[in-house]
N, C-alpha and C positions, 0 to 999 in steps of 0.2 A: 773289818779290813783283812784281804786276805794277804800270805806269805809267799814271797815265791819263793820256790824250792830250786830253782835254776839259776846259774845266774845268767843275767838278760841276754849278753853274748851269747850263749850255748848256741843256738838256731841258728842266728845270722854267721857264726863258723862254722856250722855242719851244710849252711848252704855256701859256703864261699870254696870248700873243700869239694862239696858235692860239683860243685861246676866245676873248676879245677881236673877232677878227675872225668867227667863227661869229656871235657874241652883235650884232656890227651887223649882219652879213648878215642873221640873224633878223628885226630890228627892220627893215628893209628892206622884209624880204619882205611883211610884215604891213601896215606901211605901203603897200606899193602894191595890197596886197590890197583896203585899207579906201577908197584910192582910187580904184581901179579901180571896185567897186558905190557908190561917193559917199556911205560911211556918216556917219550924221548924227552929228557931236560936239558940245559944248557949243559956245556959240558963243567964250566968253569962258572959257577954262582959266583956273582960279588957282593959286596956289604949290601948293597942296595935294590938287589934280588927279590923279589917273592919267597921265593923257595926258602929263603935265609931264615926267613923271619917267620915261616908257616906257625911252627911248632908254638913258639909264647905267643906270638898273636892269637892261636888260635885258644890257647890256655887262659889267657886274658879274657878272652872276647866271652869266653864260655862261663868265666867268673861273674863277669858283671852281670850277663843274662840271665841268668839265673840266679843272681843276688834281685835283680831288679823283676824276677818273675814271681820272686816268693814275696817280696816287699810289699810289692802292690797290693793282693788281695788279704795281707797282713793289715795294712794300714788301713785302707778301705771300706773293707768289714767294721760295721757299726759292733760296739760291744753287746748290742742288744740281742746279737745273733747267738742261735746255740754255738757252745762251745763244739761239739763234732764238727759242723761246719768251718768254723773258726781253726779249727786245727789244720781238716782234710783239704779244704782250698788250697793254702799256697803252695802245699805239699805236690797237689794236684798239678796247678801252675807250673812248679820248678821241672818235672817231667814231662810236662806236655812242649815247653819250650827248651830243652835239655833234647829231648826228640826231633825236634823240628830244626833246629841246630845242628845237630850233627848229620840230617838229612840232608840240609840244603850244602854244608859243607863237604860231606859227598859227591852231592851231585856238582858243586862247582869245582872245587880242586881235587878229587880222588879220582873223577871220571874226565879228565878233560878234553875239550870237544875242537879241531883243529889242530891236535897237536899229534904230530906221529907215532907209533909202537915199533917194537923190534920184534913181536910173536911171530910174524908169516904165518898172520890171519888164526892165528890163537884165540885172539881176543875179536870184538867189535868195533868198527871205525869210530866208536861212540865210547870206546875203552871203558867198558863195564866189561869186569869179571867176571869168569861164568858160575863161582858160588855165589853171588849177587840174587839175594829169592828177586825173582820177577814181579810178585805182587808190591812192591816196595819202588815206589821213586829213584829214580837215578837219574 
């Protein structure tokens, strides 16, 4: 019988942190997206807003995703597999959906699409920024 040398939590808090800090870097991103073209918001948010609530929603939303990205191919994986695999999977998972996350949260709240600027034509009707690499989803 082997030892662990960890204890069992260590992982599942480096991935609850590791999304944690995706999920504000997201919120970041978008934010300086939306400031970058001068997109027009209410002027006056209320409790019950979008905008209020971006920032933990999106801190939240990014915790679990990524707790539930690294889970899966953790639990999943038969023991019979090598151990490389067994490691590099959920690691793999938690980055690939950590990515994809803060893509489509880009592309839905940092660029948004029907909602006015104040650049005078600065930016694109489609308010993506012009450091935006163009090979990249928006």
């Amino acid at each position: 019988m082997q030892t662990r040398r960890d204890p069992p939590w260590t992982a599942g808090c480096s991935t609850l942190l590791a999304g944690a800090a995706a999920g504000y870097g997201a919120h970041r991103l978008s934010r300086a997206a939306r400031r970058t073209c001068a997109v027009v918001l209410r002027e006056h948010p209320s409790l019950f807003d979008w905008w209020t609530w971006e920032a933990p929603l999106t801190v939240i939303a990014a915790t679990f995703t990524g707790l539930a990205a690294w889970a899966m191919p953790a639990l999943l994986l038969p023991r019979t597999t090598p151990r490389a695999l067994r490691v590099i999977a959920p690691g793999a998972a938690l980055v690939i959906a950590l990515t994809a996350l803060a893509l489509v949260h880009f592309a839905w709240l940092g660029t948004p699409l029907g909602v006015g600027n104040d650049t005078n034509g600065g930016c694109a009707p489609d308010n993506v920024p012009a450091w935006w690499p163009h090979w990249l989803p928006a």
